[in-house]
C-alpha positions as CSV (number, residue, x, y, z in Angstrom):
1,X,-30.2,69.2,111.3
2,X,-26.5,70.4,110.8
3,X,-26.9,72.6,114.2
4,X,-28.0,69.5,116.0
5,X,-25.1,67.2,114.6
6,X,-22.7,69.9,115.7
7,X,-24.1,70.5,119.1
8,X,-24.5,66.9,119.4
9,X,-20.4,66.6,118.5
10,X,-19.3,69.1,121.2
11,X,-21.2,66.6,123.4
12,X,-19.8,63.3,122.6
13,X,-16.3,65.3,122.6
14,X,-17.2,66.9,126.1
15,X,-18.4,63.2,127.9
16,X,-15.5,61.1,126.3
17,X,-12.5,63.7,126.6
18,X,-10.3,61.0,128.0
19,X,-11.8,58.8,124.8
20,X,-11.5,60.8,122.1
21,X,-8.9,63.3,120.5
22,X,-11.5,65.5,120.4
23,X,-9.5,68.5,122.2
24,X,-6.4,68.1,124.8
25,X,-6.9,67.9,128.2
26,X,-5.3,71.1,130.3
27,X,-1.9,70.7,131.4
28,X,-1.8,69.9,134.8
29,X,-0.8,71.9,137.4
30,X,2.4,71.3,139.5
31,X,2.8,72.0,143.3
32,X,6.3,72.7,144.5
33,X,7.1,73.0,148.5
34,X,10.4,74.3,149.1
35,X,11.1,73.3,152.1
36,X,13.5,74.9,154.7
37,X,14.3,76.8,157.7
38,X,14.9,80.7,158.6
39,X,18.1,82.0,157.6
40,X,19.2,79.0,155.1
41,X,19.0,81.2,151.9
42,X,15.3,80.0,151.0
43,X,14.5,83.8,150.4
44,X,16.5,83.2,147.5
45,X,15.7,80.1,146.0
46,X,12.2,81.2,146.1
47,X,13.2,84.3,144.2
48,X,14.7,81.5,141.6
49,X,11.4,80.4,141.3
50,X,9.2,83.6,142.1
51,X,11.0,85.2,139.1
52,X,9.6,82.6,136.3
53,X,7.2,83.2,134.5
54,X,5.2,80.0,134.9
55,X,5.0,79.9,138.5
56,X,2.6,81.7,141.1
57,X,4.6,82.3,144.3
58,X,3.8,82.7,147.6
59,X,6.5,83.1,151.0
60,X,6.1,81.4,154.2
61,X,1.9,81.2,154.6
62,X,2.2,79.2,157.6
63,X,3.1,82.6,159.7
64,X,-0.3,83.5,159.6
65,X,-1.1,80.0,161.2
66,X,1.6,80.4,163.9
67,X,1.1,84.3,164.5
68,X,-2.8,83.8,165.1
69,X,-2.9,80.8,167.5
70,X,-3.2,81.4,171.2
71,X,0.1,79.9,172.8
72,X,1.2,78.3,169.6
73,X,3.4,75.4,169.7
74,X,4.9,74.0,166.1
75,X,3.9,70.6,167.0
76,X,0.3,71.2,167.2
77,X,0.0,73.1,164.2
78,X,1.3,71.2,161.8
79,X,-2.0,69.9,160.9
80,X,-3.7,73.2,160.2
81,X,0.0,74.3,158.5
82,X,-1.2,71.8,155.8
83,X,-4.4,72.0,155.5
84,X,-3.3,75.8,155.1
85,X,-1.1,74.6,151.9
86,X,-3.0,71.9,150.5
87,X,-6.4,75.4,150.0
88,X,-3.4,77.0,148.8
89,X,-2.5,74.8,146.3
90,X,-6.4,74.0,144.8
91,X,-5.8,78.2,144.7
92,X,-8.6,78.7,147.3
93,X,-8.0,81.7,149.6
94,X,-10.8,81.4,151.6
95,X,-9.0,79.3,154.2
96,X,-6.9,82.4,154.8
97,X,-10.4,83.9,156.4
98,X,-9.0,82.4,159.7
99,X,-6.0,83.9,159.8
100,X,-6.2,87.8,158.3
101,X,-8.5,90.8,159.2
102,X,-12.1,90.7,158.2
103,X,-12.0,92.3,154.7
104,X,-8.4,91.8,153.8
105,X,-6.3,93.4,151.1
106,X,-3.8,91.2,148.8
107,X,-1.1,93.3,150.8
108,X,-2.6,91.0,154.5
109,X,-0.3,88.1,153.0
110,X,2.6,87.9,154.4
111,X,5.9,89.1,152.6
112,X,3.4,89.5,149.6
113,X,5.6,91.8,147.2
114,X,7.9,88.9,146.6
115,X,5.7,87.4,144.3
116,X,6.1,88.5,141.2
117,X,2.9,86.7,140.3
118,X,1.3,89.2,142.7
119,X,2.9,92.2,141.1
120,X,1.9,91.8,137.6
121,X,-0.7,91.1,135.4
122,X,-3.5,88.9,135.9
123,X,-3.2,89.7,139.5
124,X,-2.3,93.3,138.8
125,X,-3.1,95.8,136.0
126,X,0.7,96.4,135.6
127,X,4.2,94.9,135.7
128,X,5.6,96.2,138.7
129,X,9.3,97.1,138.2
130,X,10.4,97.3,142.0
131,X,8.3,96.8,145.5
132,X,7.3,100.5,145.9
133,X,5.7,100.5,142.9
134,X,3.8,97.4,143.6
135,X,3.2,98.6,147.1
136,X,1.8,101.2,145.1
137,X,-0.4,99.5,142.1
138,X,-1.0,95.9,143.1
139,X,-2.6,96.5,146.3
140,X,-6.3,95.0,145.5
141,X,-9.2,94.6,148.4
142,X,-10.0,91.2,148.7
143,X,-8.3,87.8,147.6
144,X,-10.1,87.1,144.5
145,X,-7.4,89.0,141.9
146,X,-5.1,86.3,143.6
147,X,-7.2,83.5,143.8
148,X,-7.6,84.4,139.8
149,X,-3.8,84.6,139.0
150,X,-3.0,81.5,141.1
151,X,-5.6,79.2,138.6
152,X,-3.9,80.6,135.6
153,X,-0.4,79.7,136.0
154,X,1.0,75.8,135.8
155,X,3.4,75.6,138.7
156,X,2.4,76.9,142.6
157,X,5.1,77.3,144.4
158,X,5.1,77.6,148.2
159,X,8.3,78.6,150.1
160,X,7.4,77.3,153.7
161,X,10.1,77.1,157.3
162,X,7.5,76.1,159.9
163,X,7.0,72.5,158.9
164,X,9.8,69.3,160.7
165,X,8.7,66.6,159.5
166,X,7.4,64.6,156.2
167,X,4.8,62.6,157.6
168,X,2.2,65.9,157.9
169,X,2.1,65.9,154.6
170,X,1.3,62.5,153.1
171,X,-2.2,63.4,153.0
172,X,-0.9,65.4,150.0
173,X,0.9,63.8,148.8
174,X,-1.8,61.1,148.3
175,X,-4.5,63.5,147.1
176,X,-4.9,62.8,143.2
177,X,-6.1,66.4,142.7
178,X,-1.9,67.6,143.4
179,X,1.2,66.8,141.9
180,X,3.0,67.9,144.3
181,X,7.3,67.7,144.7
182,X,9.1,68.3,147.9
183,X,12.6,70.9,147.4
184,X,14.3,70.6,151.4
185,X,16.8,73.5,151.1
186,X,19.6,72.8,153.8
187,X,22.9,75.1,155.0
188,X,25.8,74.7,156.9
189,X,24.3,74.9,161.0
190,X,27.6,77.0,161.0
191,X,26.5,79.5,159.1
192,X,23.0,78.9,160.0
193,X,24.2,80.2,163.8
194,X,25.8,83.2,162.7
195,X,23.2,84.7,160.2
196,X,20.4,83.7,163.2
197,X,22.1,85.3,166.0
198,X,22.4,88.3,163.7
199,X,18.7,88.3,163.2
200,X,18.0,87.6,167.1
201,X,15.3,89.9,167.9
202,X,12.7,89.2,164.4
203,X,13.4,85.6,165.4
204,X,12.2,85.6,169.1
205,X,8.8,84.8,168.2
206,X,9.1,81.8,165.9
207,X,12.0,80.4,168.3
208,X,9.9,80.5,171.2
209,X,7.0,78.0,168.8
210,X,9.9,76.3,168.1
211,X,10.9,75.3,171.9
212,X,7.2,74.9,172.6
213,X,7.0,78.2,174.6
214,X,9.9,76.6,177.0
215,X,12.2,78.7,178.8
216,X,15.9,77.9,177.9
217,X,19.2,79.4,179.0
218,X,20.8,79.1,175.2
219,X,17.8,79.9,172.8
220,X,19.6,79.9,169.5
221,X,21.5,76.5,170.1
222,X,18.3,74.6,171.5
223,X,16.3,76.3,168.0
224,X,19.4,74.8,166.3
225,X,19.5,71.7,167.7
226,X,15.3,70.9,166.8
227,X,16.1,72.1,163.5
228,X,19.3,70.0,163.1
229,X,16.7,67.4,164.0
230,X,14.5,68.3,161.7
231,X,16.4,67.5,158.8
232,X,17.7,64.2,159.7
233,X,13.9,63.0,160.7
234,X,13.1,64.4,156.9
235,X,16.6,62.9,155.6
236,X,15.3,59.8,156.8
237,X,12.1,59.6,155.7
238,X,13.0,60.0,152.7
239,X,15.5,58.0,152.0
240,X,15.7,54.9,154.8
241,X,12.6,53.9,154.3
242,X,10.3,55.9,152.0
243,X,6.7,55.3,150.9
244,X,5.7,54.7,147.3
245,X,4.3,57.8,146.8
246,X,6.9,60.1,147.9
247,X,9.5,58.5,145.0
248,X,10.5,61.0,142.8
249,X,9.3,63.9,144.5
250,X,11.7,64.6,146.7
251,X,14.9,66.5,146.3
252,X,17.6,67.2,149.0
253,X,19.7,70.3,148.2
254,X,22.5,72.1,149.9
255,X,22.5,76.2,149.9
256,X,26.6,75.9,149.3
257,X,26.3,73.9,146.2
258,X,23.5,76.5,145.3
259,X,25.8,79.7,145.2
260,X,28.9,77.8,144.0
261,X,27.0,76.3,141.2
262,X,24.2,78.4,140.8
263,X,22.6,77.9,137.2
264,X,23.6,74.7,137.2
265,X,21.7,73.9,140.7
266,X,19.0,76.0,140.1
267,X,18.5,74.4,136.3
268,X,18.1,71.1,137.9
269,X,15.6,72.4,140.5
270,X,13.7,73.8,136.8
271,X,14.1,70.5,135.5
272,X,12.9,68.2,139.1
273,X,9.5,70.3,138.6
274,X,8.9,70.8,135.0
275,X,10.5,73.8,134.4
276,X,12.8,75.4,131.6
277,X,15.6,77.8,132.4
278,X,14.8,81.1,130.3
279,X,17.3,84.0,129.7
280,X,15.5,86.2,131.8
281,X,15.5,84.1,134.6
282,X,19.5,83.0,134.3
283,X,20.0,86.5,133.9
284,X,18.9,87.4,137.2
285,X,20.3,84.8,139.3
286,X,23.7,85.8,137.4
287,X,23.4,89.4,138.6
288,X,22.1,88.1,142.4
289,X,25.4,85.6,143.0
290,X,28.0,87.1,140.7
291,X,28.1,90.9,141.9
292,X,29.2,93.3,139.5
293,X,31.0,91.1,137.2
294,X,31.3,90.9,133.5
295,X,29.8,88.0,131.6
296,X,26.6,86.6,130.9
297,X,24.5,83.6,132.5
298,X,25.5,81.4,130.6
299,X,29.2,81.9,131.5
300,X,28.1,80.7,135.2
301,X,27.4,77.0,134.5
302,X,31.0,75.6,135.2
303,X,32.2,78.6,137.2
304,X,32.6,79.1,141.1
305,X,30.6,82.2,142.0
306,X,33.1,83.3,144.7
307,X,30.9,86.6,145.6
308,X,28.0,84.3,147.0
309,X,29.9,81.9,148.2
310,X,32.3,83.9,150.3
311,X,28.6,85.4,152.2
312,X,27.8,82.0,152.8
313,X,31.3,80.9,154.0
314,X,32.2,84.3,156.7
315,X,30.9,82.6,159.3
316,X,34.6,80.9,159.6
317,X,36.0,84.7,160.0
318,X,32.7,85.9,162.2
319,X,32.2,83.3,164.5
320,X,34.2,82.7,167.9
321,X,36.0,79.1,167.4
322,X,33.8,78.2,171.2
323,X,30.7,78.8,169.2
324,X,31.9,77.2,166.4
325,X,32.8,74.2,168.4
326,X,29.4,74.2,170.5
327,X,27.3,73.9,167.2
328,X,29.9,71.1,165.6
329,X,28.3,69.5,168.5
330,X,24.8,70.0,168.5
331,X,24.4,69.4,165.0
332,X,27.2,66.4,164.4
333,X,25.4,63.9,163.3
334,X,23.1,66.2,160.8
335,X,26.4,67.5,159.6
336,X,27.6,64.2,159.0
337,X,24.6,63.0,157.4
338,X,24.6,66.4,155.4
339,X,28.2,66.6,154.1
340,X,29.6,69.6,156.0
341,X,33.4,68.5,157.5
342,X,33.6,70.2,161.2
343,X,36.7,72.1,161.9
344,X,38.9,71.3,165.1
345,X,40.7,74.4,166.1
346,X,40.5,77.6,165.2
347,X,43.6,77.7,163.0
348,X,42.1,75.1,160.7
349,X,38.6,77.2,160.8
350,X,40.2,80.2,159.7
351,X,41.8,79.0,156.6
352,X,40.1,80.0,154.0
353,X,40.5,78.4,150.9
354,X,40.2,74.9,153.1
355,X,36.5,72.9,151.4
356,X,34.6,72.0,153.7
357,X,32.1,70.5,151.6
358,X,32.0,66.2,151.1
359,X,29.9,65.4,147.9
360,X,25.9,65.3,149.1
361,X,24.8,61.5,150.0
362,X,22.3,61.1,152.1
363,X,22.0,57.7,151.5
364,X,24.9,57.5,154.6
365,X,22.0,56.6,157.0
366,X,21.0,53.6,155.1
367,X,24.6,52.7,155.3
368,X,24.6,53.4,159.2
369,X,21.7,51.0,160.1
């Protein structure tokens, strides 16, 4: 009789969980986009998030999407881009089966090694300590070692520059089974231009999904211009006229503010998603933005970090003032919208210590209507 009362207890406990304290429900897990476009320093702020502890990481899954499509055009595949993240984000691979060889290895994802979920334990046997040895040890056959580590940690986060628009991804936004919050990483188009026209070649491909396949005379100011686009169609979206469910998970951030700022920024991206800074973590991004300075993480809340922001900032001394001037244009009103001041002769573009940073509002556009 006691065995029955007990099994019959585990029972009650099991059909009335939401009832009953009878045990806690898991925590849920949290889905995190960071949202962005190539050379605007997302590599980085998904390292900020790869390198916590708490979150499963993956880099830019939608290449597989654009790489395996017959003539592919960005517009067309922003459906299967999603559906792509939302199997992603449940932690089933098997949608990947479209995109990779038949019997793939974890190393068939795409920049795979900068996960650091990938490269240590549950996914692998070991902590990796650097990419060769992961290369090396974390290598499995098949997806299910990944599909493993992804269900066991609370926070997915997916770093992702082939998506323009909100509107593909209501759907999850909707779905009860996500939580899912939206990071849009922008960066100066200035510097943008400069860091993209030093990474021509690796970008031909993407740029010509971009134009559709279209034949243009100046490729990396037409790129510029759709993704300049981009970012006021999301800027308004979410903030002229959002939908219910969007509210709260949204957050505009600038790559400037990001390496001036950066424990600060990066400690209120922890706390937008339900994370806690650790000493590891602050650690890390100290060493990344402050060189070989002396000090400790800690030091960095209220302090410029001049070494990052000087990389992000040499397009002023790099680029031609007829560039310069060109992409002022082509990207005015996102520049506007995004707080970066435009420079009107070379002189004034060349001084260095001039900010040419306005405080973030995008609210300007509900101003402007």
């Amino acid at each position: 009789q006691k065995r029955w009362f007990g099994a019959a207890v585990v029972l009650v406990c099991h059909w009335f969980l939401q009832l009953s304290p009878c045990s806690s429900p898991p925590q849920r897990k949290v889905h995190v986009l960071l949202l962005s476009s190539w050379r605007s320093g997302s590599s980085f702020l998904g390292q900020v998030f790869s390198q916590h502890p708490s979150v499963f990481y993956l880099m830019e899954p939608a290449w597989h999407v654009w790489t395996r499509a017959e003539r592919p055009r960005a517009r067309l595949l922003r459906m299967a881009v999603r559906d792509c993240l939302w199997s992603l984000y449940q932690c089933d691979f098997s949608v990947m089966d479209a995109y990779l060889p038949e019997n793939p290895r974890v190393s068939s994802l795409f920049m795979w090694t900068e996960s650091q979920a990938l490269c240590s334990p549950p996914a692998c046997s070991i902590t990796a300590n650097n990419e060769t040895q992961c290369l090396q040890k974390c290598d499995a056959a098949g997806l299910q070692t990944a599909e493993k580590a992804c269900s066991s940690y609370s926070h997915v986060v997916i770093k992702e520059t082939r998506l323009f628009e909100l509107e593909s991804l209501f759907p999850l936004l909707q779905d009860p089974t996500l939580d899912l919050r939206i990071i849009h990483l922008v960066r100066d188009p200035r510097a943008v231009l400069r860091s993209r026209e030093e990474s021509a070649a690796y970008l031909e491909f993407d740029d010509a999904v971009v134009l559709g396949q279209k034949k243009v005379d100046q490729v990396q100011y037409e790129v510029m211009k759709e993704i300049c686009q981009s970012h006021i169609r999301i800027s308004e979206t979410a903030f002229l006229n959002p939908p219910s469910f969007l509210g709260g998970r949204y957050k505009l951030v600038r790559y400037e503010d990001v390496v001036r700022n950066p424990i600060k920024e990066a400690s209120d991206l922890y706390d937008f998603v339900g994370l806690e800074m650790t000493e590891k973590v602050g650690e890390w991004i100290y060493r990344k933005t402050r060189g070989r300075r002396k000090g400790t993480w800690k030091d960095a809340f209220q302090i410029i970090s001049r070494d990052a922001t000087q990389v992000s900032e040499a397009w002023g001394t790099m680029l031609p003032h007829s560039k310069v001037s060109l992409i002022q244009e082509v990207c005015k009103e996102a520049m506007w919208l995004l707080g970066y001041r435009k420079v009107d002769s070379e002189k004034q573009q060349k001084t260095l210590d001039l900010d040419l940073l306005d405080p973030l509002d995008p609210h300007k556009n509900q101003r402007n209507t």
